[in-house]
C-alpha positions in Angstrom: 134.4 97.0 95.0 137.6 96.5 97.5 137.8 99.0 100.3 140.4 101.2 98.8 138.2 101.9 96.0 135.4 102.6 98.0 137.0 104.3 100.1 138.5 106.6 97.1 134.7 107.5 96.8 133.2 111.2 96.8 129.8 111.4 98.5 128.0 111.6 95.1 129.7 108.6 93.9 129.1 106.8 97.0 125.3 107.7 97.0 125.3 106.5 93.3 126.6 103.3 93.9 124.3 102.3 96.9 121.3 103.2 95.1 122.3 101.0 91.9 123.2 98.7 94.7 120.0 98.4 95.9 118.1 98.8 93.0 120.2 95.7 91.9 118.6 93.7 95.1 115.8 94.9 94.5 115.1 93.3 90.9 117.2 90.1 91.8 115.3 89.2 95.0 111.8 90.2 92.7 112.8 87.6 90.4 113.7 85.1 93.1 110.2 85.5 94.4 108.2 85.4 91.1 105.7 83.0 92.2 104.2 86.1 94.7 104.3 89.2 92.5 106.3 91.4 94.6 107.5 94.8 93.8 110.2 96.4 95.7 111.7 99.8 96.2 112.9 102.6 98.6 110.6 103.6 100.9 108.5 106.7 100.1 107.2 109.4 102.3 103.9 108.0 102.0 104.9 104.8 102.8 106.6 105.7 106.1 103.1 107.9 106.5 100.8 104.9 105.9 103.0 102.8 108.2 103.2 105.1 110.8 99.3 104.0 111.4 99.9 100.4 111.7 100.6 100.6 115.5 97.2 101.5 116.2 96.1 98.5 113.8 97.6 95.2 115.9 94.8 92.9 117.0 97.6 92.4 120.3 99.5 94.9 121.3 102.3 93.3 121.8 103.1 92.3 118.6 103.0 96.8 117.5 106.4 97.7 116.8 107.0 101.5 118.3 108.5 102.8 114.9 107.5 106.4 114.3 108.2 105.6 110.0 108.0 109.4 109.3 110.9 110.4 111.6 112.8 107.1 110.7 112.4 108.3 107.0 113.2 111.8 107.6 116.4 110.4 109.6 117.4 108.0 106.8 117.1 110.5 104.0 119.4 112.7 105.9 121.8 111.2 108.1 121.7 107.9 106.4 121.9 109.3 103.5 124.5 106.5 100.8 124.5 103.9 102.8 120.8 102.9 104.1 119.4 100.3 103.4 115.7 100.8 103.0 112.9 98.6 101.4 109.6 98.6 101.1 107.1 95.6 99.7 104.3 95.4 97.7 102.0 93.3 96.1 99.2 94.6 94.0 100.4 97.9 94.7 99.5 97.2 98.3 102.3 98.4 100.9 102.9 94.8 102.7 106.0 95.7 104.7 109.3 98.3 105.4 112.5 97.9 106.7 115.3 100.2 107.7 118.7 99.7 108.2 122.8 100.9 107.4 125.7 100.1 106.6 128.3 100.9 108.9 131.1 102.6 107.5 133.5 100.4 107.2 131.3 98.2 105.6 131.6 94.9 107.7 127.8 94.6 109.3 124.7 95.8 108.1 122.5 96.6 111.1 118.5 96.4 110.5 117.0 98.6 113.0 113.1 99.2 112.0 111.4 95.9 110.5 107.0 95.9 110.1 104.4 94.4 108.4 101.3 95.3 107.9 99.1 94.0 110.2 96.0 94.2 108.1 95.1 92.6 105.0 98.4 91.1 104.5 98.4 88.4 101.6 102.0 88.4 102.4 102.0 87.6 106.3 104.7 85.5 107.5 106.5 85.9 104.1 107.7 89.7 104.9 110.6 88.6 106.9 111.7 86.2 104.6 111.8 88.7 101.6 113.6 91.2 104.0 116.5 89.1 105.3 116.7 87.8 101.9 117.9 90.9 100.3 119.1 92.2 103.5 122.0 89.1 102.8 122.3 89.9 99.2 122.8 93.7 100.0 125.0 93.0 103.0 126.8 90.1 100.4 127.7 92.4 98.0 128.6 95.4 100.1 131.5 92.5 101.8 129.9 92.5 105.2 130.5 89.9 107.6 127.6 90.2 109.9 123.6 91.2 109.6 122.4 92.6 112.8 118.6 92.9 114.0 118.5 95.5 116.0 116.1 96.0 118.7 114.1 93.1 118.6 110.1 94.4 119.2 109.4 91.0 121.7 110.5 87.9 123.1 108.0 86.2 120.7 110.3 88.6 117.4 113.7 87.2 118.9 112.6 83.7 119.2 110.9 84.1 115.3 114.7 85.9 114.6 116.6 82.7 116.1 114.5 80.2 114.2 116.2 82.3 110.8 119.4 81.4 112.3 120.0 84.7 113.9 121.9 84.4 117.6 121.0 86.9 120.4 123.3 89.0 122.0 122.5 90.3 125.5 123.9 93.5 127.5 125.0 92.9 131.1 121.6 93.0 132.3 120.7 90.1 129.7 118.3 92.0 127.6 118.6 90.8 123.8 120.4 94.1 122.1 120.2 92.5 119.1 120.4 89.5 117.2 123.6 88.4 114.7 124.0 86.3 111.3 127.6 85.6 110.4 127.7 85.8 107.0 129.8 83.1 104.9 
């Protein structure tokens, strides 16, 4: 859909089309990942709920993302409203990882601001990411964006894993990483 069309969009329509949208993702990137039985969906309440305990959950600190999933949900139902883009994994009807992110509006980056797995349990460690920046570029694809943005990354150790997906830092004028960027092609 070009930009005039979309942009010809009533809020109803617009909330329509994002959720086929990502319900489209979330069954192609399902099938592209067979081999490991995931399912994929929106995040629930109770997913943001069981998340929201994870912090407590890390074996090192350091690696606890500071999420609070409940109010991120409870933002992303409202204010995010058509164009989040929000995912969460399972396997076995386990809850294996979440992610959280938008579309700006005029469609040309997709910015991921909460990313977690589960720090417990997780038959699907060090696969999560992969399956999220997967669809995140599918999504992002198909919406016409240009760029995918990881916003906020949790640790030095996250942007160095970020830059080995071929993501480039971006620093403020203090040289803090702000984010990390993927140009898409």
């Amino acid at each position: 859909m070009d930009a005039e069309q979309y942009g010809s969009l009533t809020y109803k329509q617009t909330v329509s089309y994002h959720e086929k949208l990502r319900a489209q993702v979330f069954r192609n990137v399902e099938k592209d990942f067979g081999g490991l039985g995931i399912t994929l969906s929106e995040i629930a309440f109770k997913d943001a709920n069981e998340a929201s305990s994870w912090k407590t959950m890390w074996s090192k600190p350091e690696k606890a993302a500071t999420w609070d999933w409940v109010r991120l949900y409870n933002e992303y139902r409202s204010r995010g409203g058509s164009r989040r883009f929000d995912m969460a994994i399972r396997r076995g009807g386990t809850l294996h990882g979440l992610c959280y992110g938008m579309m700006e509006g005029n469609r040309l980056v997709l910015r991921l601001h909460a990313l977690e797995r589960s720090p417990v349990n997780n038959e699907l460690a060090g696969k999560v990411l992969d399956i999220t920046l997967y669809a995140a570029d599918l999504y992002a694809s198909i919406n016409g964006a240009q760029e995918i943005w990881l916003c906020d990354p949790v640790s030095p150790a996250h942007t160095r894993l970020y830059q080995s997906k071929g993501y480039s830092p971006v620093n403020n004028w203090r040289d803090d990483v702000t984010h990390l960027m993927l140009r898409l092609k």
